[in-house]
C-alpha positions as a Markdown table, in Angstrom:
| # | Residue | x | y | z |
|---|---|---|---|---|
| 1 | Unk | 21.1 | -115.6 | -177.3 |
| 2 | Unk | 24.1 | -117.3 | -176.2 |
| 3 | Unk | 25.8 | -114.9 | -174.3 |
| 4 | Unk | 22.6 | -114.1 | -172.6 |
| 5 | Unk | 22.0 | -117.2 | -171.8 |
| 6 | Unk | 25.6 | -117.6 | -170.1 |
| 7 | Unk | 25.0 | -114.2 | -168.1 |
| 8 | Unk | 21.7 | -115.0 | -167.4 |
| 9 | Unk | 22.9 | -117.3 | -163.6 |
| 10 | Unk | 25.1 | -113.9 | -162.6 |
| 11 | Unk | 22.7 | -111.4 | -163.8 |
| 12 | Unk | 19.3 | -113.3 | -161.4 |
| 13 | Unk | 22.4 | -113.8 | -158.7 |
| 14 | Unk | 23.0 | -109.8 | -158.7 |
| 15 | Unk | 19.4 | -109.1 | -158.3 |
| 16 | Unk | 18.4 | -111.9 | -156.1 |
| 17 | Unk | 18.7 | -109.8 | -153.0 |
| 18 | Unk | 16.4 | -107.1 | -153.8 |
| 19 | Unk | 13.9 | -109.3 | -155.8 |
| 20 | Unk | 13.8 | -111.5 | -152.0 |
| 21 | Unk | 12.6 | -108.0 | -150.8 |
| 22 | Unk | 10.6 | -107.2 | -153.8 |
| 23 | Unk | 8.1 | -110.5 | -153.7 |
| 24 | Unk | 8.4 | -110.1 | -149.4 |
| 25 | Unk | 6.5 | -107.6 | -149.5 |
| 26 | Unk | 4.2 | -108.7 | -152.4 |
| 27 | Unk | 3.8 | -111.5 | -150.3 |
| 28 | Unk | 2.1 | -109.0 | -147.6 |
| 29 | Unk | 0.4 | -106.9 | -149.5 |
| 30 | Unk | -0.3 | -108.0 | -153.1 |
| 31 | Unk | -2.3 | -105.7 | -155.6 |
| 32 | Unk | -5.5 | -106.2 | -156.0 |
| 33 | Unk | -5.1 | -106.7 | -159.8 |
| 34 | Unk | -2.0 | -108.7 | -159.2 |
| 35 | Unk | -2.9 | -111.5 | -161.7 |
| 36 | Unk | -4.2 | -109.0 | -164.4 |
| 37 | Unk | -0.7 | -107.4 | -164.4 |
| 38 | Unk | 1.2 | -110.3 | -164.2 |
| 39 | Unk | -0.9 | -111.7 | -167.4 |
| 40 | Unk | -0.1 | -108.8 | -169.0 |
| 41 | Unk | 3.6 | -108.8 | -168.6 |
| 42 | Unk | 3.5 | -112.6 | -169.1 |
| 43 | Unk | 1.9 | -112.2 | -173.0 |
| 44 | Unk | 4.1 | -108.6 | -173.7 |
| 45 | Unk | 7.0 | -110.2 | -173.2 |
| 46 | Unk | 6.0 | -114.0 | -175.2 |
| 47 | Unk | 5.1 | -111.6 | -178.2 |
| 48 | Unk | 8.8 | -110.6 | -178.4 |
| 49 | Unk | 10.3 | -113.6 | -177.2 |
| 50 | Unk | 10.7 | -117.0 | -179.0 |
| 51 | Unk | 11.0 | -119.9 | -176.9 |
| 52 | Unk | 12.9 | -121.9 | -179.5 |
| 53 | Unk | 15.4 | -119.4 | -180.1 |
| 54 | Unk | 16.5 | -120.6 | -176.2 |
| 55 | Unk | 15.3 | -123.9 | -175.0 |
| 56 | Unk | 17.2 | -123.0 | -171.8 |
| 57 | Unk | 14.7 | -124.8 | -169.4 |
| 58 | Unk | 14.9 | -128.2 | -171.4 |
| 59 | Unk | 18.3 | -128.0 | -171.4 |
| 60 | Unk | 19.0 | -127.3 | -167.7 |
| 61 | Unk | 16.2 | -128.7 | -165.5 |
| 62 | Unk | 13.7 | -131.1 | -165.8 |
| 63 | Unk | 9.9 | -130.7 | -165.2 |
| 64 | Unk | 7.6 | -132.6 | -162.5 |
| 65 | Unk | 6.0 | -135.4 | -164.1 |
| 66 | Unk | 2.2 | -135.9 | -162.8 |
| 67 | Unk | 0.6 | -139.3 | -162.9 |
| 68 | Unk | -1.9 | -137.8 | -165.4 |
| 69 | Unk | 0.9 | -136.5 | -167.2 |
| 70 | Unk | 3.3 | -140.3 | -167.3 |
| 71 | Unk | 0.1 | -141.5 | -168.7 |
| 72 | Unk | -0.8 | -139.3 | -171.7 |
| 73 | Unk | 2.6 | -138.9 | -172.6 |
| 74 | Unk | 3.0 | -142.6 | -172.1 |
| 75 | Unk | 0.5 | -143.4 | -174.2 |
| 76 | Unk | 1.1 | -140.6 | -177.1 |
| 77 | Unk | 4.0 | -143.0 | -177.5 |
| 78 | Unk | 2.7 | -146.3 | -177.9 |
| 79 | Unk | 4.1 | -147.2 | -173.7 |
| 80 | Unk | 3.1 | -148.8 | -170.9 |
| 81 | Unk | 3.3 | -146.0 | -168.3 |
| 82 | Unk | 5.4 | -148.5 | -166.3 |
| 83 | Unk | 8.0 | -148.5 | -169.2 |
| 84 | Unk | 8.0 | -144.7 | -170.0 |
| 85 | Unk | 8.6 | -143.9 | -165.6 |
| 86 | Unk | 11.5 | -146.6 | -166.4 |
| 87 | Unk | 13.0 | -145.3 | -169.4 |
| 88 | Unk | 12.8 | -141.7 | -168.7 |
| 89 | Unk | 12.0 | -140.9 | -164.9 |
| 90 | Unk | 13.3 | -141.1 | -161.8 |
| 91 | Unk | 12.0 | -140.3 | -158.2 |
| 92 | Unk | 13.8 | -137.3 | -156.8 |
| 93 | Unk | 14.4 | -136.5 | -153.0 |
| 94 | Unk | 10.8 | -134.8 | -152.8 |
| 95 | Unk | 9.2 | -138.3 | -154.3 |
| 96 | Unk | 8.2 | -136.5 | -157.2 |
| 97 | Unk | 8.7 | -138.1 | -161.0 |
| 98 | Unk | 11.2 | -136.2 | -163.1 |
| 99 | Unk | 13.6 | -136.7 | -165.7 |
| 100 | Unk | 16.6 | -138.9 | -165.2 |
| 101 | Unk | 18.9 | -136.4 | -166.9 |
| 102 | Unk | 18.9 | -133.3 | -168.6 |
| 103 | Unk | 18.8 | -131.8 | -171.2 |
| 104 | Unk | 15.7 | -133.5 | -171.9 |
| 105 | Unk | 15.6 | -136.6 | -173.9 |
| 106 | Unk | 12.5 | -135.2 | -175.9 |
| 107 | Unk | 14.2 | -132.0 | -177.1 |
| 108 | Unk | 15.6 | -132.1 | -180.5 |
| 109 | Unk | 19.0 | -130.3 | -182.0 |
| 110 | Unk | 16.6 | -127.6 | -183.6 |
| 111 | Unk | 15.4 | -126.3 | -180.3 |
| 112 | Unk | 11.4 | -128.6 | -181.3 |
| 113 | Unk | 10.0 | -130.7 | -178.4 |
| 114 | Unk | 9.2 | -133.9 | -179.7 |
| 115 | Unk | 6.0 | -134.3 | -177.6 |
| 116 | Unk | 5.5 | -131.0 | -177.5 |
| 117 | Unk | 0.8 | -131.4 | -178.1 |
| 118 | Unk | 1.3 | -133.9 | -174.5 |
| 119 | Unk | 4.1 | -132.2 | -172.7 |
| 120 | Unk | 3.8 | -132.2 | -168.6 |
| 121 | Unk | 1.8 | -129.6 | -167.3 |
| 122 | Unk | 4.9 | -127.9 | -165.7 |
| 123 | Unk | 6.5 | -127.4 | -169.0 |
| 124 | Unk | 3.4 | -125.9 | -170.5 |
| 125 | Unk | 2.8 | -123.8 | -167.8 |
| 126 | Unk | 7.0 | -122.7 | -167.5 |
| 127 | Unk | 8.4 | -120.3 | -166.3 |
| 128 | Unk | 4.8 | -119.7 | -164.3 |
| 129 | Unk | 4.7 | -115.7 | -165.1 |
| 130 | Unk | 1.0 | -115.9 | -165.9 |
| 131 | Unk | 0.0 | -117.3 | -162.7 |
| 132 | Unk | -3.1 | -116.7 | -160.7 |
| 133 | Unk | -1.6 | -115.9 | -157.2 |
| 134 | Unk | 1.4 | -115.7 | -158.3 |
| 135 | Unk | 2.3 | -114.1 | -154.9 |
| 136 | Unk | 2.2 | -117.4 | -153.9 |
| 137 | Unk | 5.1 | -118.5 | -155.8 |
| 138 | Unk | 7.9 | -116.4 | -155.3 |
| 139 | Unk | 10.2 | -118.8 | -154.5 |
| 140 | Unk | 9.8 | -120.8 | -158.0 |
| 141 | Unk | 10.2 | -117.4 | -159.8 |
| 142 | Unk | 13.6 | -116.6 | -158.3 |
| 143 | Unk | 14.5 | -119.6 | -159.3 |
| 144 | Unk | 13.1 | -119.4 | -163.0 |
| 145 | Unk | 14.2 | -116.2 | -163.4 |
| 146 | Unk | 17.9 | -117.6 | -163.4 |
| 147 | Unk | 17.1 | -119.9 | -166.2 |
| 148 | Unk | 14.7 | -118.1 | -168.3 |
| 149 | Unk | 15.8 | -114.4 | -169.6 |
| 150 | Unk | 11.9 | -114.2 | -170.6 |
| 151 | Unk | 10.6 | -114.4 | -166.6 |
| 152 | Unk | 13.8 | -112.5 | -165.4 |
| 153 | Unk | 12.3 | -109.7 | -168.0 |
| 154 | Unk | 9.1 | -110.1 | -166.5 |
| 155 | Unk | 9.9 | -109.6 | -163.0 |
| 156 | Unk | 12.0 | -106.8 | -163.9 |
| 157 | Unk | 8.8 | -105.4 | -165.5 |
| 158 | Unk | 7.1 | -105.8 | -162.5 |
| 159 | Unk | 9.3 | -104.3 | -160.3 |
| 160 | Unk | 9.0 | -101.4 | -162.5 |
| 161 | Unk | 5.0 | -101.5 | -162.7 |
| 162 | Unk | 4.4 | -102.4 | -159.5 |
């Protein structure tokens, strides 16, 4: 997984040209079944992949934080949401919560999220494959797939499918 990992950045830069052409023009003309497919790729590949064999996202980028989501965490851990934003959040140049550093601080040696049952809704929805619409978020993918081998296998699925 390792060296996967580390060619993982070169392997999404190679394709990134032709996936830009790929998702412009599933942009314009999506399938009909679009979401079907993509929920099929999205639970093919999660039946041979093992998100805690990689941990890639928590370790390189940090999810949104929604108010609703600073509050259940928050409170999963005994905080004032005040205190949890000031411990672990920042505002970022959009003016969106997220982490103050990564990895993140709730990811453990063994790979285990340690608030895994209240998790943000980014990092339970991550890397977005399943989607509905997911024509509509093209841009996130190409980023994704450079940190997650299981959506860069998915779009390179796709490609194939579609």
């Amino acid at each position: 997984m390792e060296e996967q990992l580390k060619n993982l950045p070169l392997r999404a830069k190679e394709k990134q040209t032709e996936n830009k052409r790929f998702f412009a023009k599933l942009k314009k003309r999506p399938p009909r079944n679009l979401d079907y497919i993509m929920q099929e790729l999205h639970k093919a590949e999660f039946k041979k992949t093992n998100c805690l064999d990689c941990a890639n996202c928590c370790k390189t980028t940090g999810p949104l934080f929604t108010n609703t989501d600073i509050v259940r965490i928050a409170k999963s851990l005994k905080q004032k949401p005040q205190k949890f934003i000031e411990t672990y959040l920042r505002i970022d140049e959009d003016n969106d919560f997220v982490l103050k550093q990564v990895p993140c601080a709730f990811l453990g040696k063994d790979n285990y999220c340690s608030i895994y049952a209240v998790r943000p809704k980014a990092c339970q929805e991550f890397p977005h494959t399943d989607r509905k619409k997911f024509q509509q978020i093209t841009n996130l993918t190409l980023k994704n797939i450079a940190i997650c081998p299981a959506a860069y296998n998915i779009v390179e699925d796709m490609k194939r499918r579609i």
